[in-house]
RODO-2510 file (C-alpha; in nm, 4 decimals, decimal comma):
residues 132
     n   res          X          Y          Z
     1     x    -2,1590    -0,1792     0,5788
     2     x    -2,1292    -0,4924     0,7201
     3     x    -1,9173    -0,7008     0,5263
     4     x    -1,5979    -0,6537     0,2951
     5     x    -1,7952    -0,7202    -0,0019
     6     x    -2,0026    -0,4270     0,0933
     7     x    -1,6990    -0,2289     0,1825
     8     x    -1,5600    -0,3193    -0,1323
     9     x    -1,8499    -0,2451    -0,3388
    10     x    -1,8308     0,1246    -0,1364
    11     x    -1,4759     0,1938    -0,2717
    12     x    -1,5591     0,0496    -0,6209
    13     x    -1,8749     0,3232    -0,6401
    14     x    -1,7128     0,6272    -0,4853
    15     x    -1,3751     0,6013    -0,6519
    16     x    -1,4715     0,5120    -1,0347
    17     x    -1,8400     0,5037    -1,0511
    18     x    -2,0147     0,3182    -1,2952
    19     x    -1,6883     0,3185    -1,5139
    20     x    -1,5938    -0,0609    -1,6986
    21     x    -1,3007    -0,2004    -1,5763
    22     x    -1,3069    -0,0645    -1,2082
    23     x    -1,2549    -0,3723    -1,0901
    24     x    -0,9433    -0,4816    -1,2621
    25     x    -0,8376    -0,1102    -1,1571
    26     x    -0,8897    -0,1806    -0,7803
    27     x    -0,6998    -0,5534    -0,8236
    28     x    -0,4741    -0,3968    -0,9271
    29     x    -0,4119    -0,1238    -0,6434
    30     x    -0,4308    -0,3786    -0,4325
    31     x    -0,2281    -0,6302    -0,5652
    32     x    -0,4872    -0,9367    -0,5977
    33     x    -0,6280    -1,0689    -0,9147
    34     x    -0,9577    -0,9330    -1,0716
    35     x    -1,1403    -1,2512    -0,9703
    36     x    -1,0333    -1,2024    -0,6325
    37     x    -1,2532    -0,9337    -0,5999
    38     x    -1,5645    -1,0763    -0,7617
    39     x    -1,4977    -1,2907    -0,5419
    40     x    -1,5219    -1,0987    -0,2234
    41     x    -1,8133    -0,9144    -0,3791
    42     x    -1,9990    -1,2056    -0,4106
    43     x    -1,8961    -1,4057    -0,1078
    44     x    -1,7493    -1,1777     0,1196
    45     x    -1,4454    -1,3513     0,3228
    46     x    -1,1311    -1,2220     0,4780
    47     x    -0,8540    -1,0299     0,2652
    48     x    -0,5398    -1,0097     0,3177
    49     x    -0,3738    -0,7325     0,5097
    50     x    -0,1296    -0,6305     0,2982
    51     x    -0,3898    -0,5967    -0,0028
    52     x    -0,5800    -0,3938     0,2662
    53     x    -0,2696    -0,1585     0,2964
    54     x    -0,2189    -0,1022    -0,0205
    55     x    -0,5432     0,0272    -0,0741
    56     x    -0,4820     0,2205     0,1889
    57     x    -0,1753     0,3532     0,0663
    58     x    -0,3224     0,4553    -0,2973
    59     x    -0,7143     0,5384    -0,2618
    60     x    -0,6790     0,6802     0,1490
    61     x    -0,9458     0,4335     0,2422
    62     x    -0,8096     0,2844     0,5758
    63     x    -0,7375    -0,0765     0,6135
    64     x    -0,9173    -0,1108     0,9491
    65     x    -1,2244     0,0215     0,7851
    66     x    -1,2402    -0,2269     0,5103
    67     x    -1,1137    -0,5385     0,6737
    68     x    -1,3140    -0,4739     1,0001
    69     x    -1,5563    -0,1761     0,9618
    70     x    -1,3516     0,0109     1,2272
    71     x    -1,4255     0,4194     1,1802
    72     x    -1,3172     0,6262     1,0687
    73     x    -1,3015     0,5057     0,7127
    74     x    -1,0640     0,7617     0,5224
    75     x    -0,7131     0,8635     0,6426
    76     x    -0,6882     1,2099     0,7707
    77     x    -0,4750     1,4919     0,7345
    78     x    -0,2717     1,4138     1,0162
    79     x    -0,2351     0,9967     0,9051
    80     x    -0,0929     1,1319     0,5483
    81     x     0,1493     1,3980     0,7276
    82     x     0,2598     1,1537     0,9591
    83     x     0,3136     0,8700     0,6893
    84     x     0,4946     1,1456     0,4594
    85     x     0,7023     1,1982     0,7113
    86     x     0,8259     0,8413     0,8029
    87     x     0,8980     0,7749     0,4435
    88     x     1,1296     1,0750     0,4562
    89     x     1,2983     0,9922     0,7506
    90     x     1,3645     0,6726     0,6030
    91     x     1,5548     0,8303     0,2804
    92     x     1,7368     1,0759     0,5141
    93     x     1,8835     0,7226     0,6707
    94     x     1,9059     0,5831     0,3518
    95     x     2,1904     0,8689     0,2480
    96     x     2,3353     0,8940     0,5701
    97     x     2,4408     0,5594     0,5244
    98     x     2,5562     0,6440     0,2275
    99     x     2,7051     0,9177     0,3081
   100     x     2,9341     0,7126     0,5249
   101     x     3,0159     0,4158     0,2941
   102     x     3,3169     0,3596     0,1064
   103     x     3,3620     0,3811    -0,2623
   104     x     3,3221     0,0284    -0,2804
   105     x     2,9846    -0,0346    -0,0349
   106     x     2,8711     0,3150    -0,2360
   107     x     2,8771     0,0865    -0,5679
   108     x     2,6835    -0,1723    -0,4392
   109     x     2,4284     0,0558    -0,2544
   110     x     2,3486     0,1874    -0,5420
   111     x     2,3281    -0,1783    -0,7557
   112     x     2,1288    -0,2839    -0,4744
   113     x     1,8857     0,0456    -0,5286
   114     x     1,8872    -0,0757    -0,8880
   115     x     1,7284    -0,4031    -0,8387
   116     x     1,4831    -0,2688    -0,6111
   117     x     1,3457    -0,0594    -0,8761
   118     x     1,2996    -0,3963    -1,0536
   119     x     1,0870    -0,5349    -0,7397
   120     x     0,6928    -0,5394    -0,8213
   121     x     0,5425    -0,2353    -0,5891
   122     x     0,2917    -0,4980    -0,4968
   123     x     0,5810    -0,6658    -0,2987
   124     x     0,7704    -0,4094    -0,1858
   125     x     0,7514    -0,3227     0,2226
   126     x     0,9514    -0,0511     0,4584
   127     x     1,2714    -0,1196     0,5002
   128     x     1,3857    -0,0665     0,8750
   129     x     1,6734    -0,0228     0,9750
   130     x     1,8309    -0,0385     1,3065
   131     x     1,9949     0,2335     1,4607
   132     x     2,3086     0,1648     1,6445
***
């Protein structure tokens, strides 16, 4: 495969076939507009990393696969353990902090957690959090 339009094409085949609509499906996923990836089918040019890792994130294809060619080109077992994990450590902060807040800071922790429910999941990224 040597481009991202080929790459593309790749995902397009193995993860919907010759179903209608795949393509608004993977825009979608990835959080780019259906034209975009005519687009990049057509003329193949860079995309952006972040549309790269959310494809990663929801189909398993890795990002350095399709924006470089870099095997291997699934995650493995140990890349979803590993990312499970992280994403629970970060809720296990999350309610220590909790935890530890007043009645007051508890009220708006949880209006803040409120209007990140209202975020698009296209624009949503980690939250870290340094540890004193």
């Amino acid at each position: 495969m040597e481009n991202i339009g080929d790459r593309i094409k790749a995902i397009l085949d193995e993860t919907y076939g010759p179903v209608r609509g795949r393509q608004v499906r993977l825009a979608e996923i990835a959080g780019v507009t259906k034209a975009r990836i005519g687009q990049l089918l057509r003329d193949p040019t860079k995309m952006g990393h972040e549309h790269a890792k959310n494809i990663e994130q929801k189909l398993g294809y890795r990002a350095d696969w399709l924006l470089y060619g870099k095997l291997p080109k699934r995650l493995t077992e140990q890349d979803l353990v590993l990312q499970e994990s992280s994403e629970l450590n970060e809720v296990a902060e999350l309610m220590f902090i909790y935890r530890q807040a007043t009645d007051e800071a508890r009220v708006e922790l949880m209006a803040f957690a409120r209007e990140l429910d209202l975020v698009p999941a296209t624009l949503r990224r980690p939250i870290r959090l340094n540890k004193p």
